[in-house]
C-alpha positions in Angstrom: 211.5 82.6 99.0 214.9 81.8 100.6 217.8 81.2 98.5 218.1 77.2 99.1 214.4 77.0 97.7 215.2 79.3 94.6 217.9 76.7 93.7 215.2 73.7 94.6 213.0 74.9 92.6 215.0 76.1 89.6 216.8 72.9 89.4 213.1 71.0 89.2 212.3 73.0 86.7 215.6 72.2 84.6 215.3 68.7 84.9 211.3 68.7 83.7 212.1 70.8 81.1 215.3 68.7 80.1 213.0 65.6 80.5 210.3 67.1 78.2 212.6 68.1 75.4 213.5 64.6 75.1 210.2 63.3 73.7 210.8 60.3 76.0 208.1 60.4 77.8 205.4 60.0 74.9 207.4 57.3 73.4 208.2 55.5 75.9 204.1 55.7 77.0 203.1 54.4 73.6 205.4 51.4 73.4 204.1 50.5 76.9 200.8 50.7 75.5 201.7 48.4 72.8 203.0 45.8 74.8 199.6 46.0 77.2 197.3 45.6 74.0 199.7 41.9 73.8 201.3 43.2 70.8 205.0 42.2 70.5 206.4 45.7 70.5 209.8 45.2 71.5 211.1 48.9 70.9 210.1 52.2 69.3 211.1 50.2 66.3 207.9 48.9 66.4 206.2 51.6 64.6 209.6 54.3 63.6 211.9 53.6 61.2 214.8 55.2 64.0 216.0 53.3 66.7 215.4 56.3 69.5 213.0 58.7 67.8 213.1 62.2 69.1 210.1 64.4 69.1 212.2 67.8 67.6 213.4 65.6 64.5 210.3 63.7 63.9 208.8 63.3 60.6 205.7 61.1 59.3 207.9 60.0 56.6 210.1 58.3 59.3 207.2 55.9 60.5 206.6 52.2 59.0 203.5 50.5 58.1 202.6 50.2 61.6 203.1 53.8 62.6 201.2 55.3 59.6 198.5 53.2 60.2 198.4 54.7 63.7 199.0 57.5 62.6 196.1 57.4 60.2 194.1 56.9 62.8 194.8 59.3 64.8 193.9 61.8 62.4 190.5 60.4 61.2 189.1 60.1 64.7 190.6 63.4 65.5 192.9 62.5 68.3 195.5 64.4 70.7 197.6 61.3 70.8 197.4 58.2 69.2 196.1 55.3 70.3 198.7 52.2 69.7 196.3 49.8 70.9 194.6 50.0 67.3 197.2 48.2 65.9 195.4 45.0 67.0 193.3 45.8 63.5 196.6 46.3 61.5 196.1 44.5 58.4 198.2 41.2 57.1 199.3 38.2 59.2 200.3 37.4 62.4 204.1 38.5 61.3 202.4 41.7 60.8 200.7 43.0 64.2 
């Protein structure tokens, strides 16, 4: 491999690896998700109690009602990755989906 290639291809792999140590991509996935269900998701606030959740720091403790419920979910039918689009069954009111 020639030495303009090495560079190519080392810098790819910086910036995916960058780009996956972000969490970004998951997050960023999920709200999308949200707001295809029609669920007023504006932001990851949605579902975290932080404003820009990162996946190294995150904790189940810093998820609201909505997020644990997912969450919960998640875990009983033995997912990979949550599905946000169950938040459609989220109990309360319309205030609450």
């Amino acid at each position: 491999m020639n030495t303009p290639t090495r560079v190519a291809v080392g810098a790819l792999a910086a910036a995916l690896l960058a780009m996956g140590s972000q969490g970004a991509w998951a997050s960023s996935k999920m709200l999308s998700d949200a707001k295809k269900a029609s669920l007023p998701a504006k932001n990851c606030q949605y579902c975290h109690t932080e404003a820009v959740p990162k996946k190294e720091t995150y904790k189940p403790e810093n998820l609201n009602e909505r997020g644990k419920f997912v969450l919960d979910d998640k875990q009983k039918r033995s997912l990979k990755v949550a599905d946000p689009s169950v938040l459609k069954n989220f109990p309360g009111g319309a205030d609450k989906k």
